[in-house]
C-alpha positions in Angstrom: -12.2 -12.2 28.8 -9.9 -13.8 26.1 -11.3 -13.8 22.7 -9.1 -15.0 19.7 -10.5 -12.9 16.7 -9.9 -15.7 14.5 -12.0 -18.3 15.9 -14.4 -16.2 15.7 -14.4 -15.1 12.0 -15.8 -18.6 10.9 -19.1 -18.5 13.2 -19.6 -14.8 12.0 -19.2 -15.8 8.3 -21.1 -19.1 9.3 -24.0 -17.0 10.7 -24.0 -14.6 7.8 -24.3 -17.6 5.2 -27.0 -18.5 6.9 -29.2 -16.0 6.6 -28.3 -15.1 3.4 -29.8 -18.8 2.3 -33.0 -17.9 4.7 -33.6 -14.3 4.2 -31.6 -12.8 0.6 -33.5 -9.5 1.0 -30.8 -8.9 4.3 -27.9 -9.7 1.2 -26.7 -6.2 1.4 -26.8 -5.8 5.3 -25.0 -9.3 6.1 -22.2 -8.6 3.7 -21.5 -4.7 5.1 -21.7 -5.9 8.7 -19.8 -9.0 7.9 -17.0 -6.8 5.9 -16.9 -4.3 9.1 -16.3 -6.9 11.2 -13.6 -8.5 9.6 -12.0 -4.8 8.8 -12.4 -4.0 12.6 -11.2 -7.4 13.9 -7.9 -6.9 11.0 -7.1 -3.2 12.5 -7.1 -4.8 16.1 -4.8 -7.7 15.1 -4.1 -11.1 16.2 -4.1 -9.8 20.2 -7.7 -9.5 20.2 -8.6 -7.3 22.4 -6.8 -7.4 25.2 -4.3 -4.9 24.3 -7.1 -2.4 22.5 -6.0 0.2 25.1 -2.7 -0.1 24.7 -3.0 0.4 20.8 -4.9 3.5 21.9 -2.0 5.2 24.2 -4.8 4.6 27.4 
């Protein structure tokens, strides 16, 4: 499966405004899951992962 990390940090940051604007008690939640995500998706780099195993010597 080929997923490009980038075009899918706008729908993430999209869904997280979102329900911010519905539900503001889920503030704290949306921003650490959104900020692990982007961290995660930054460590893997611009191959996505395709080459995860290959970063990982497997």
């Amino acid at each position: 499966m080929d997923i490009n990390i980038i075009a899918i940090q706008p729908i993430v940051a999209l869904i997280a405004g979102i329900l911010i604007l519905v539900m503001p008690r889920l503030l704290a939640y949306i921003v650490a899951i959104y900020l692990i995500f982007i961290g995660i998706s930054g460590l893997i780099g611009p191959g996505g992962f395709d080459n995860i195993g290959q970063r990982l010597g497997i």
